[in-house]
Each structure stands twice: as structure tokens, then as C-alpha cells.
C-alpha positions in Angstrom: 142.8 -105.8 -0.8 143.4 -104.4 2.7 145.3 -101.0 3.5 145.6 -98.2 1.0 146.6 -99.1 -2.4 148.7 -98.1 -5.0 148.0 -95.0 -7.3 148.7 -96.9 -10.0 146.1 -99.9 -8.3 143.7 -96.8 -7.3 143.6 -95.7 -11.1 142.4 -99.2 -12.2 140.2 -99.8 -9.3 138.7 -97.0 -9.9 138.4 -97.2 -13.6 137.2 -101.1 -13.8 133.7 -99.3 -11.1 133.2 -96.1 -13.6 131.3 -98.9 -15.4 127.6 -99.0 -14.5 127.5 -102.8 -15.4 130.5 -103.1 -13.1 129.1 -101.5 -10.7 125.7 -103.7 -10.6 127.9 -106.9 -10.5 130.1 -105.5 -7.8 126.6 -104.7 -5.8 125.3 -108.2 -6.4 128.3 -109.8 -5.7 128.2 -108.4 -2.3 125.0 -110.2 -1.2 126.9 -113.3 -2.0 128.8 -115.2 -4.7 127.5 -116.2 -7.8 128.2 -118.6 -10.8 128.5 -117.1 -14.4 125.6 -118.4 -15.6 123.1 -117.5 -13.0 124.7 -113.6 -12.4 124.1 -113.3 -15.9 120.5 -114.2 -15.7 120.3 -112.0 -12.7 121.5 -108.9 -14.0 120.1 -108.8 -18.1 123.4 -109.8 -19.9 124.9 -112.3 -22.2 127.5 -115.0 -20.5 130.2 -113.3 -23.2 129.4 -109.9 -22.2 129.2 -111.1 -18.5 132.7 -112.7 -18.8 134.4 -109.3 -20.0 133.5 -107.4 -17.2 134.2 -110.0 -14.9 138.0 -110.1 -16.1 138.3 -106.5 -15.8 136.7 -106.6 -12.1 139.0 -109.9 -11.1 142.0 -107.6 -12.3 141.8 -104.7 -10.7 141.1 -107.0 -7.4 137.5 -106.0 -6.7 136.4 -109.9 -7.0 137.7 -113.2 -7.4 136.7 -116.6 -9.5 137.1 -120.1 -8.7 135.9 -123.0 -10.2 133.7 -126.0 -8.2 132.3 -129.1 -10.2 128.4 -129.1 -9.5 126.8 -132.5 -8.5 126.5 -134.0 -12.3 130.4 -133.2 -12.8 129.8 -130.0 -14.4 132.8 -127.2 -13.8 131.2 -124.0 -12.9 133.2 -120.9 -12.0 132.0 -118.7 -9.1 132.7 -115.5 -8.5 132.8 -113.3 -5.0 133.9 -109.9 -4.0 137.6 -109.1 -2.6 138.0 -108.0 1.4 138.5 -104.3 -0.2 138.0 -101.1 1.4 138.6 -97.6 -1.0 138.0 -94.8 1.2 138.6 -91.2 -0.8 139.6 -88.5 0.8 141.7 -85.7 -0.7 144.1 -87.1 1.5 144.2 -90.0 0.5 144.4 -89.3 -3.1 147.7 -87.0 -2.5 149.4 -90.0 -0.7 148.2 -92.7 -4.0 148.9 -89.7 -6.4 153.0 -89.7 -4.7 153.0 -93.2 -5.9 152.1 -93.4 -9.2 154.9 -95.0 -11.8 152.8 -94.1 -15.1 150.8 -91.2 -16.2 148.4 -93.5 -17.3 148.1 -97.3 -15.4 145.5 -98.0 -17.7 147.5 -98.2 -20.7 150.4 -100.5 -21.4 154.2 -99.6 -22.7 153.3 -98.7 -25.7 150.1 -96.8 -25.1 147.9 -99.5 -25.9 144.8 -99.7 -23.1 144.6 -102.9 -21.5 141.2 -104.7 -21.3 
């Protein structure tokens, strides 16, 4: 994600890092992509486990997946980290806090937290 995003986009950002084993992904991730199976290997976790942080990182646009089929035909999904760039300032936070729609981005209509 390149320029400044959204409050609402900052509050999700923001929320899918607050997660240690977010944040270790995120950090390997940045030395290079990785496939499921391997990053879970690397960092101590199940592939299930793996797979829920993972969604919440891909959806708040931190990193991305795509499958590749491996040289025996085997689909394997890869994931790398987004071209972002948060930079917080107390600046910053005013102009994403003017642009805020909810009072709380991480919940849905009916105050149900997304995953």
C-alpha cells in the first residue's frame, strides 16, 4: 500500500501487527517470500494456525499469497510482504483519525469482530 491510508485501513493495519506472531511472520516475510509449509517450519507453528494469521495479515494488506505448482505438480501458495510504508506521527494519526467511517473498523454492522 503506497501513500497514507485510511483510518479505518490504519485501525486494521495496525491491529492485524499488535500480534506478536504477526509480527514475526511480517519480519520473516521481509527477508523474502515463503510457502506455507516451510514459514511454518521456520517460525514454531502449526500449518492451521499459520493459515489464520496469514488471512488476517493478507487482509489488512501487509502481505499477499499466490499459488505456483512446484516441479511434481504440487500447488503450493507463497506468501510475500506488500510495498507498505506506516509512518506515525501525531500528525498523521489526526489526518487518518478525520477519516474514520466507524468507531470501530474492526467490527462488522452488527458489532461482530471480524477475523
Amino acid at each position: 500500500m503506497t501513500g497514507r491510508p485510511t483510518g479505518d485501513d490504519l485501525v486494521v493495519m495496525l491491529a492485524a501487527l499488535a500480534s506478536p506472531l504477526r509480527l514475526r511472520i511480517v519480519a520473516k516475510l521481509a527477508g523474502g517470500r515463503d510457502y506455507v509449509s516451510h514459514l511454518a517450519r521456520e517460525i514454531g507453528v502449526s500449518r492451521p494456525l499459520l493459515h489464520m494469521h496469514l488471512q488476517r495479515l493478507e487482509a489488512a494488506g501487509l502481505i499477499t499469497g499466490s499459488f505456483e505448482l512446484s516441479e511434481d505438480g504440487k500447488a503450493m501458495k507463497y506468501y510475500e510482504v506488500t510495498d507498505f510504508d506506516l509512518r506515525l506521527t501525531a500528525a498523521a494519526l489526526v489526518e487518518a483519525a478525520k477519516t474514520l467511517t466507524r468507531s470501530d473498523p474492526e467490527k462488522g454492522p452488527a458489532g461482530k469482530e471480524h477475523s
